[in-house]
PyMOL CGO cylinders between C-alpha atoms (Angstrom):
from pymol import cmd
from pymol.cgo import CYLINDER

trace = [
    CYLINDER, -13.99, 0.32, -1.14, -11.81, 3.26, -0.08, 0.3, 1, 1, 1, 1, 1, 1,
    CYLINDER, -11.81, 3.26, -0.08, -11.98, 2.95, 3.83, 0.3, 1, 1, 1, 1, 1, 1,
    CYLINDER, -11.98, 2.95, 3.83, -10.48, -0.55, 3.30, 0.3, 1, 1, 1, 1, 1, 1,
    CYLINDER, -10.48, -0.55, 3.30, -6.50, -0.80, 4.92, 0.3, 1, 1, 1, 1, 1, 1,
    CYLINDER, -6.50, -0.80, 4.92, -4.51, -3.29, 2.81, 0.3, 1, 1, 1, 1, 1, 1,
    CYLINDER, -4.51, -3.29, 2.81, -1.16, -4.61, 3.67, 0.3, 1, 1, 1, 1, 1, 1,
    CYLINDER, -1.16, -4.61, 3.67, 1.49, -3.58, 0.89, 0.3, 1, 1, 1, 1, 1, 1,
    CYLINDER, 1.49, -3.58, 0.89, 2.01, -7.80, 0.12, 0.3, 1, 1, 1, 1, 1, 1,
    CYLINDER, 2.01, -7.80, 0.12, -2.03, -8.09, 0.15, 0.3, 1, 1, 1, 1, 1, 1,
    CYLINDER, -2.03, -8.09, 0.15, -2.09, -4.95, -2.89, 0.3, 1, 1, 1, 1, 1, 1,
    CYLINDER, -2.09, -4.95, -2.89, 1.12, -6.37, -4.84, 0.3, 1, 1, 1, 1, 1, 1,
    CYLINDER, 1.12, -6.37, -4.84, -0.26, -10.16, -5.24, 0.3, 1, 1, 1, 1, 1, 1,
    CYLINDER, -0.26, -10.16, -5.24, -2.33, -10.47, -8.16, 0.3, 1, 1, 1, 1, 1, 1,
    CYLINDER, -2.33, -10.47, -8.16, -5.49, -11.97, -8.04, 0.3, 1, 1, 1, 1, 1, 1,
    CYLINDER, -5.49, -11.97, -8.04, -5.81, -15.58, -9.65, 0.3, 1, 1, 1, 1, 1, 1,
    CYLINDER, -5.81, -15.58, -9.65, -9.31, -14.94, -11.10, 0.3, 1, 1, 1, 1, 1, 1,
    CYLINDER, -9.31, -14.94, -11.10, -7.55, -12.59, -13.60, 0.3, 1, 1, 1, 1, 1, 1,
    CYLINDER, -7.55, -12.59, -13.60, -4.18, -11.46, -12.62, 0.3, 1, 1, 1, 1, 1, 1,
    CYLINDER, -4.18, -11.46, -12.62, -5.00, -7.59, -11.82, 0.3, 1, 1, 1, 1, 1, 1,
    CYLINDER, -5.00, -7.59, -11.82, -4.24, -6.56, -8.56, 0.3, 1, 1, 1, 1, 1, 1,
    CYLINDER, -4.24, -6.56, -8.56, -6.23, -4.24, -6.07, 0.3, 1, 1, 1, 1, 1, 1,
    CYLINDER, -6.23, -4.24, -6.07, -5.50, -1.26, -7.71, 0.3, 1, 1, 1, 1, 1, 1,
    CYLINDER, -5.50, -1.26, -7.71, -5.68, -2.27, -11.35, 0.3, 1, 1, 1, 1, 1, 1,
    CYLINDER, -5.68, -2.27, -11.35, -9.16, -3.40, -10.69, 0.3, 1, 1, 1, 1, 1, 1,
    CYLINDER, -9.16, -3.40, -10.69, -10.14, 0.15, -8.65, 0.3, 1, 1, 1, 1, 1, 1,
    CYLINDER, -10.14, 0.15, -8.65, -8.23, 2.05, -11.84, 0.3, 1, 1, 1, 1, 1, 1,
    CYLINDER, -8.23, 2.05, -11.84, -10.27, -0.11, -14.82, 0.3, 1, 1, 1, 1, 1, 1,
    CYLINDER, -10.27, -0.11, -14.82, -13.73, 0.23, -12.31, 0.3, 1, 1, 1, 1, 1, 1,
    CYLINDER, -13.73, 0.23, -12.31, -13.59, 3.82, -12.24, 0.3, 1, 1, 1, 1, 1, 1,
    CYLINDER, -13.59, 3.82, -12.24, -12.62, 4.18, -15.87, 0.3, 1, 1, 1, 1, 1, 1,
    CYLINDER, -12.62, 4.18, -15.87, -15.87, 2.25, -16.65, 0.3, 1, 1, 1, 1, 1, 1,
    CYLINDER, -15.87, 2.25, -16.65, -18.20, 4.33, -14.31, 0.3, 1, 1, 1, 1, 1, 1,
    CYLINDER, -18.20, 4.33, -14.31, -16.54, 7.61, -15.78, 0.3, 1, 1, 1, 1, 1, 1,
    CYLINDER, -16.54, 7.61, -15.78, -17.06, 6.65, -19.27, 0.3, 1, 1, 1, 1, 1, 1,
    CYLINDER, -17.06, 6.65, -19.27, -20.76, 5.70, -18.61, 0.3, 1, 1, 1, 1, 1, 1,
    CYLINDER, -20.76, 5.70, -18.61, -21.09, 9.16, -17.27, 0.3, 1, 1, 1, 1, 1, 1,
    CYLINDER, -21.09, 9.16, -17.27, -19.71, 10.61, -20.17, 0.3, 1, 1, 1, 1, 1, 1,
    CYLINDER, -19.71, 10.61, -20.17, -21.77, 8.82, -22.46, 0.3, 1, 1, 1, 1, 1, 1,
    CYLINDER, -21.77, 8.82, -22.46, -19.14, 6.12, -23.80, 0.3, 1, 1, 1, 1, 1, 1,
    CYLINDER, -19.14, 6.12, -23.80, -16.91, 9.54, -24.53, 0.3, 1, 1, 1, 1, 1, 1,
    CYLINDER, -16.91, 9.54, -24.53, -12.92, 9.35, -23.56, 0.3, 1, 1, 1, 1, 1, 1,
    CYLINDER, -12.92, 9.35, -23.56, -11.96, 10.11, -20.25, 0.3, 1, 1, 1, 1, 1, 1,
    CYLINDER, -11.96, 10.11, -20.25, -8.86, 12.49, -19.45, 0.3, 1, 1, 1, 1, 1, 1,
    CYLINDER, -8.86, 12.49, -19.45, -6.39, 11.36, -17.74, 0.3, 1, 1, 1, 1, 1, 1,
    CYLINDER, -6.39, 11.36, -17.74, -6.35, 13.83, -15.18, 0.3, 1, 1, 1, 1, 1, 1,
    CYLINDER, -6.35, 13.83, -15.18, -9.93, 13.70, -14.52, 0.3, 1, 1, 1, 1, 1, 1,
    CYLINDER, -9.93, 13.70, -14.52, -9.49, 9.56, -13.61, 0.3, 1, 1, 1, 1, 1, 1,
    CYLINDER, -9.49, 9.56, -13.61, -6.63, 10.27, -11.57, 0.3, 1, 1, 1, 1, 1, 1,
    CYLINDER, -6.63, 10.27, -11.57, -8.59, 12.45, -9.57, 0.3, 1, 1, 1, 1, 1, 1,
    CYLINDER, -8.59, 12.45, -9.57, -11.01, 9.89, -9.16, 0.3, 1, 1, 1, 1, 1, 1,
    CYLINDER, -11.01, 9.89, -9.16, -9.42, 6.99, -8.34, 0.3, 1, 1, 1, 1, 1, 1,
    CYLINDER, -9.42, 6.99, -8.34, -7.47, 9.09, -5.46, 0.3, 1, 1, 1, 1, 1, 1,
    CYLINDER, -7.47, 9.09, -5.46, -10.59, 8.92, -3.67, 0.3, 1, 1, 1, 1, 1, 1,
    CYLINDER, -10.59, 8.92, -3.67, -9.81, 5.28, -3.45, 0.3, 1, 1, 1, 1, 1, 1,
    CYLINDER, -9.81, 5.28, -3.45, -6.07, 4.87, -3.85, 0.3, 1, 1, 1, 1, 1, 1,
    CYLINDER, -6.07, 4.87, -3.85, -3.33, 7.21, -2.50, 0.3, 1, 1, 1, 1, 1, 1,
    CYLINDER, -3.33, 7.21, -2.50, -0.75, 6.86, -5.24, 0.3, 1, 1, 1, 1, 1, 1,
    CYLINDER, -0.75, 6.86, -5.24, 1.73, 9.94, -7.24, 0.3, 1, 1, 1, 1, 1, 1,
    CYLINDER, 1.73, 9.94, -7.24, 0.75, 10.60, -10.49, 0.3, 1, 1, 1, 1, 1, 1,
    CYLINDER, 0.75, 10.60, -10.49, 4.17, 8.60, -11.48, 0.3, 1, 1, 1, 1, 1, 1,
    CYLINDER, 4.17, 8.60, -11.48, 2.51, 5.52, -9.99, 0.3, 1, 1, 1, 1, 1, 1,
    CYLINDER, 2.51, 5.52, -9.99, -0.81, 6.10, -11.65, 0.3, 1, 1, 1, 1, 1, 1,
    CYLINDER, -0.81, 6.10, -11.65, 1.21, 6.61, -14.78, 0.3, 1, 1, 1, 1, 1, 1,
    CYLINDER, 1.21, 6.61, -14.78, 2.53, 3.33, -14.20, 0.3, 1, 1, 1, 1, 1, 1,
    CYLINDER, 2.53, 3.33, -14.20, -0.20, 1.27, -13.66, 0.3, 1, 1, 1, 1, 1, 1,
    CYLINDER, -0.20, 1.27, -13.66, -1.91, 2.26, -16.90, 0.3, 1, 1, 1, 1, 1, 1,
    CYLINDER, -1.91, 2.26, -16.90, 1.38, 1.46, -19.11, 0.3, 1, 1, 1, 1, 1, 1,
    CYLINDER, 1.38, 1.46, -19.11, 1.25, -1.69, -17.34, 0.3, 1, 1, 1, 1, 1, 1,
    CYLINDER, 1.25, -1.69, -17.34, -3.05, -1.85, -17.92, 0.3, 1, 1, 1, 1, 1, 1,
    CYLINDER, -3.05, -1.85, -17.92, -2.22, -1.11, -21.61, 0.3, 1, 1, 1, 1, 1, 1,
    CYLINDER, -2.22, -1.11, -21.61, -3.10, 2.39, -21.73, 0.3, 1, 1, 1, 1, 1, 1,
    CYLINDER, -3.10, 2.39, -21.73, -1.78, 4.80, -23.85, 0.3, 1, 1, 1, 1, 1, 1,
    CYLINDER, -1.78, 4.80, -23.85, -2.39, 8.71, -24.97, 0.3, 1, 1, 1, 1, 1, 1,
    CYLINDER, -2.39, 8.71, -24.97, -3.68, 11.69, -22.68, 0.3, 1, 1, 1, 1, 1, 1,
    CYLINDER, -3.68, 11.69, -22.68, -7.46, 10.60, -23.13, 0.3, 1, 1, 1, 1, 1, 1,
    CYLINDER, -7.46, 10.60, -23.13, -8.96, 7.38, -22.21, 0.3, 1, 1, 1, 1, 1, 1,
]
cmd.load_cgo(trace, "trace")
């Protein structure tokens, strides 16, 4: 998944399966897989921003932005 080059239009255009885009999916995917490591236990939000950097480069502002716009809220997920 992270060797994969997408055009800037390809990553804004939502998908029509269920609206996310490229990103959104990678961001709610690795928030899964971290939580089932942790046993179902929150995640911080630093440790799942250093995560999904080793499939997105984004700033932290961006990251910040795409979980207001997931719905997510706090400094533990």
């Amino acid at each position: 998944m992270g060797t994969d080059k997408w055009s800037p239009l390809e990553e804004a255009i939502p998908d029509v399966r269920d609206g996310l885009t490229r990103t959104e999916r990678i961001i709610l995917y690795v928030l899964r897989e971290t939580q089932l490591e942790r046993d179902g236990r929150f995640v911080p939000t630093a440790m799942l921003y250093g995560r999904v950097l080793e499939y997105v480069d984004m700033s932290e502002a961006e990251f910040h932005g795409y979980l207001d716009r997931l719905g997510v809220r706090g400094d533990r997920l």
